[in-house]
N, C-alpha and C positions, 0 to 999 in steps of 0.2 A: 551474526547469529545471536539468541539469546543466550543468557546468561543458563548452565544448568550444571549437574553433579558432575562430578570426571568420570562415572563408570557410563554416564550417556551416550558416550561416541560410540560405544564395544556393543550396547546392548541392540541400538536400535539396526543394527549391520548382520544379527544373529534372530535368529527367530524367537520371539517374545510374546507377549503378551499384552496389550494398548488397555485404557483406560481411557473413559470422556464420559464427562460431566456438564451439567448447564447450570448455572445458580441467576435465579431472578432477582431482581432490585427495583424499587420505589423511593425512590428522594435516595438514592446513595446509601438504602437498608436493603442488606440480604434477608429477601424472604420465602425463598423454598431454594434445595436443591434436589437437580435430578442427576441422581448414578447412572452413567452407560449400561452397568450389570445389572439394574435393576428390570432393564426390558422396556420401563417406563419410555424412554424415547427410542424411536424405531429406524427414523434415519434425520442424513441433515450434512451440511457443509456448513463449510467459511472459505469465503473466495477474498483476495487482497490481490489488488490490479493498482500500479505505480502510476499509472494512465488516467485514471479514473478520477473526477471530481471527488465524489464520495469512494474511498479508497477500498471498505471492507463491507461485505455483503453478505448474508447469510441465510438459513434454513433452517429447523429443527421440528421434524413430527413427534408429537407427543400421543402416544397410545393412554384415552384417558378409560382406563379398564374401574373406576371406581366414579365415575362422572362427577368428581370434584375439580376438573379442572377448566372446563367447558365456561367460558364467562356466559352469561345470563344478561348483563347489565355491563355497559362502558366504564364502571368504576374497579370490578373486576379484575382481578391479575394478573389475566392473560391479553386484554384488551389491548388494542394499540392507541395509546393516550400518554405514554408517556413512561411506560415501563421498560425497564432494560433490561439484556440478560445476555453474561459475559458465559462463551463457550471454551471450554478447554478441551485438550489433549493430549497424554502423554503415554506413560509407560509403568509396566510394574515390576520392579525387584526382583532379584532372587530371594528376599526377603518378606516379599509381600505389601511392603512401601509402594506407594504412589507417587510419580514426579510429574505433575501436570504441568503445561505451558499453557499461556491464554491465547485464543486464537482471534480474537474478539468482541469488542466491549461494544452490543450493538443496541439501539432503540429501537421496539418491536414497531411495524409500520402497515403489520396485517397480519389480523389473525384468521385460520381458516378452519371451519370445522366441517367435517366430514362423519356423516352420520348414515351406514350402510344396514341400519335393523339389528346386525349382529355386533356391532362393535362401534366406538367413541373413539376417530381421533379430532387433534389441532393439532396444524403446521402454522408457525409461527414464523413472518419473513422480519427480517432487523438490516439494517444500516448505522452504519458507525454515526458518532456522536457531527458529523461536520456536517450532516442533514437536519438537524437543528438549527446550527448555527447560520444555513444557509436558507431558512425558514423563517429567520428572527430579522424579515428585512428592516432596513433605518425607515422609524417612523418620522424621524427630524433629519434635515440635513447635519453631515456628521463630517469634522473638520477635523484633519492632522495635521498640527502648526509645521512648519519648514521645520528643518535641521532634529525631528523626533527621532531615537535610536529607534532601527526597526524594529527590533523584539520591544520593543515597549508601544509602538504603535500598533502592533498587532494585537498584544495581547489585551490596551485598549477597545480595541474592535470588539474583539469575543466578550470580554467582559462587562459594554455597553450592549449588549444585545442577551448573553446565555451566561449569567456572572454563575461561578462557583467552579469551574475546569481548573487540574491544574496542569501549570504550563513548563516543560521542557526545552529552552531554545537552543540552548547548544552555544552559546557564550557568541555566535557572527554579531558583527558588530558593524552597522552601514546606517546611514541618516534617509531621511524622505525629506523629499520637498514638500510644498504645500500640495495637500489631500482634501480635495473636497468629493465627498459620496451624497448623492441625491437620496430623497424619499422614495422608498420602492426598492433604493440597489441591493443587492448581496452582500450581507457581510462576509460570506464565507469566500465569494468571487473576489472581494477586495483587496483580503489577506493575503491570495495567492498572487492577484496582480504586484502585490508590494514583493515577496519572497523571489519573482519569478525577474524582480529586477535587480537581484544578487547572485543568482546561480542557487539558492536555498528550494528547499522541498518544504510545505507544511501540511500535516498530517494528523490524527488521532493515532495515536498507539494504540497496539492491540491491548492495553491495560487501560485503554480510555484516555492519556494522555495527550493534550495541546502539543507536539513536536515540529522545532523547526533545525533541520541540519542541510549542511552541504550537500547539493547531490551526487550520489557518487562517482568517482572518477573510476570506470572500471579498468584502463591499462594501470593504474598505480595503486589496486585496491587489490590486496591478498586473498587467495584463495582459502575457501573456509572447508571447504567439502570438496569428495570426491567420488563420483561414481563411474564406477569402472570396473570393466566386467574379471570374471574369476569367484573364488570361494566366499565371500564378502558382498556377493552384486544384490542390488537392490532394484536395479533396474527392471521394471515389465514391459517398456514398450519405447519405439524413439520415431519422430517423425522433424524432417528436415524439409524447410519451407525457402528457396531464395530465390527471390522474385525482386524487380522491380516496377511498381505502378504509379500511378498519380500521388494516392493519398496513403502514401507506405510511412511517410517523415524522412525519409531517404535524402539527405541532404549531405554534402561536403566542403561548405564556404557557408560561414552564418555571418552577418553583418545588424548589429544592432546600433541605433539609434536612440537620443534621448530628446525631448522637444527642450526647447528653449524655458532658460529660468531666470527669472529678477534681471532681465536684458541681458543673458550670457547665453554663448554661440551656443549648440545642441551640441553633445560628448558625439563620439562617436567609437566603435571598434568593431576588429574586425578576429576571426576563428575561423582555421582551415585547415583539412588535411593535409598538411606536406609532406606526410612518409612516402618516400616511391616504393614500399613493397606490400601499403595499403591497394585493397581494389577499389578501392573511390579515393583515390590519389587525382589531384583538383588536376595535374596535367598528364595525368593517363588518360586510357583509352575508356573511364567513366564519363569523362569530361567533370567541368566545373558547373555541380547545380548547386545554386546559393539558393541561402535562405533568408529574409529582409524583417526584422525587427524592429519597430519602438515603440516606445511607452513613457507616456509622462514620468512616470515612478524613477525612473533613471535619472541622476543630477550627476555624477562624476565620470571620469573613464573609468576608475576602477570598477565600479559597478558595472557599465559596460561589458566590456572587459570579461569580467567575472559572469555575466549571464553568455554575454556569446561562448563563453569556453562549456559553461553547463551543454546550451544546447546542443554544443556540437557533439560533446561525449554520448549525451542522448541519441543523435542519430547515430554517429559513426559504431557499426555493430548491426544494424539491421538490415542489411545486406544478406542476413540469413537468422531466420527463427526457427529456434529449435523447440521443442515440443517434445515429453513426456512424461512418461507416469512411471512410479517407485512409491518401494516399498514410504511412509509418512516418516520424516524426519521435522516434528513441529519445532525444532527449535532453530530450523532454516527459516530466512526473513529476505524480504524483498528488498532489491539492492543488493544482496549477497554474491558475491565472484564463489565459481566453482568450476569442477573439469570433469569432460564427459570422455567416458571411453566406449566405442561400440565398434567393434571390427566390420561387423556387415554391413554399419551406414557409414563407414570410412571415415569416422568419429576417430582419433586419437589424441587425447592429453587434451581436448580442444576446452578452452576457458570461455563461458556462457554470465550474465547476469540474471540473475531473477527479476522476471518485469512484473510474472502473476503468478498468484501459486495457490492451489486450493486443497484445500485438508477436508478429507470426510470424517465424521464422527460418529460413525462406525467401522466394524473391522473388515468388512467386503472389499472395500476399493483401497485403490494405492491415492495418492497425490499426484496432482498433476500440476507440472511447472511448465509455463509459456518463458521462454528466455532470447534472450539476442546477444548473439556471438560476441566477445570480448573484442573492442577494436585491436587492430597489430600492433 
């Protein structure tokens, strides 16, 4: 969760009162803000999906009641050229204080104006800053000598392509072999190729931040929240989804691979269900569906190793996706372990991860979280 006051937990569980804001930026200078109360903006989200290349996505309509806001010309402020605008949300005091959380550092990528005779707006759509990076393809071929720590070859990457981010790693500590990216590649595809051969997640924070962390292990990661019904519920609605199909990720046996390096054999390992009181228990009645991995970017077993246990965590859990809407808790974050209680969907104590979770920025709608059942 994020970081916020102690009186947060009590407030946002009681009926209250929300704030949101949007504040615009040019080169890393704030230059307008809009107040939620002010009317100036009329609706709008922030969606964050753990699935997703570009991670954070967003909305905001601006009611332009003084027709200052309407760009005219591509150099303009509302234009999408290269202007950004971090969305918040949070809560107000019994005091009258405001505690926002950011929900979003995005790059506008469309602006729309809608002009109906009686009224001026622009809906402004944003994507996080890893749509940049992933636009800034290598104009040169681009080489990572052998044995480079991976947080330094990464941030290499971003920083020959969109220099000025700052960066986050999280102290993981694993080498690359040699890295050669052609002209045309993705720099943003590349970083993830490297992360994705340690078990690591890499990301833009919702403060705009470069982040590279572990992926979460959700049976050994603590529950942060609770929603569950009685005096305190926050819950408006629950839908329960378990299914399995083709292209669910549904998987309970990962086997990854690395190709051969400097004439040494390919690493190899292996990740598998063996709980017998899991439902994709590899000699239950699920059977054994493997999943087959490799990638040059892997040079040792550890590494190995360490991506086949990610991916397996990632599936095991989606056996059933839960879905719903509640009252907005912005300082819940994806990756977050939490417990659902709902007596009519025969929900009890049951512990979900958060896979996507979308906050409105106004006060009509609740949040709605896509989540996948915490493995047994």
């Amino acid at each position: 969760m994020q970081e916020r006051t102690a009186s947060w937990d009590d407030i946002v569980v009681h009926s209250h009162q929300m704030c949101a804001k949007v504040e615009i930026y040019v080169d890393d200078v704030l230059e307008r803000t809009f107040e939620g109360e002010s009317s100036l903006f009329t609706e709008g989200q922030v969606t964050s999906d753990r699935e997703a290349n570009i991670r954070t996505r967003g909305t905001v309509t601006f009611a332009d009641e003084l027709n200052d806001l309407t760009p005219a010309e591509a150099s303009d402020l509302l234009a999408p050229y290269g202007t950004e605008w971090i969305a918040y949300r949070g809560i107000v005091h019994p005091d009258g204080s405001k505690e926002y959380m950011p929900l979003g550092t995005l790059i506008i990528v469309g602006s729309q104006i809608s002009d109906t005779g009686d009224g001026l707006a622009i809906r402004l759509e944003g994507q996080d800053r890893s749509r940049k990076v992933a636009r800034s393809r290598f104009t040169h071929p681009y080489v990572v000598q052998s044995g480079t720590p991976g947080d330094i070859a990464i941030m290499g990457i971003i920083e020959s392509q969109t220099p000025g981010y700052e960066f986050d790693m999280g102290g993981e500590e694993f080498e690359t072999p040699l890295l050669t990216f052609d002209v045309g590649d993705d720099p943003w595809k590349a970083c993830q190729k490297v992360v994705d051969s340690c078990g690591c997640e890499l990301y833009f924070s919702r403060s705009g931040v470069v982040t590279m962390r572990k992926i979460p292990v959700p049976e050994l990661d603590s529950v942060v929240w609770n929603f569950e019904e009685g005096g305190n519920c926050t819950l408006l609605n629950v839908q329960r989804d378990m299914k399995v199909g083709d292209n669910d990720g549904l998987y309970n046996h990962v086997i990854v691979t690395g190709e051969p390096v400097e004439q040494q054999a390919a690493v190899r390992a292996e990740a598998l269900d063996d709980n017998p009181a899991s439902p994709t228990y590899v000699n239950g009645p699920f059977g054994d569906v493997p999943k087959f991995y490799t990638s040059k970017f892997i040079k040792t077993v550890e590494q190995a190793q360490a991506a086949a246990d990610s991916m397996l965590n990632e599936s095991l859990g989606r056996y059933e996706t839960i879905t719903f809407n509640a009252v907005p808790n912005t300082a819940l974050d994806l990756g977050d372990v939490f417990t659902i209680s709902r007596g009519m969907s025969k929900l009890e104590d049951v512990a979900g991860v958060i896979d996507l979770i979308t906050w409105p920025l106004v006060p009509f709608r609740g949040m709605e979280i896509i989540s996948r059942r915490r493995a047994i």
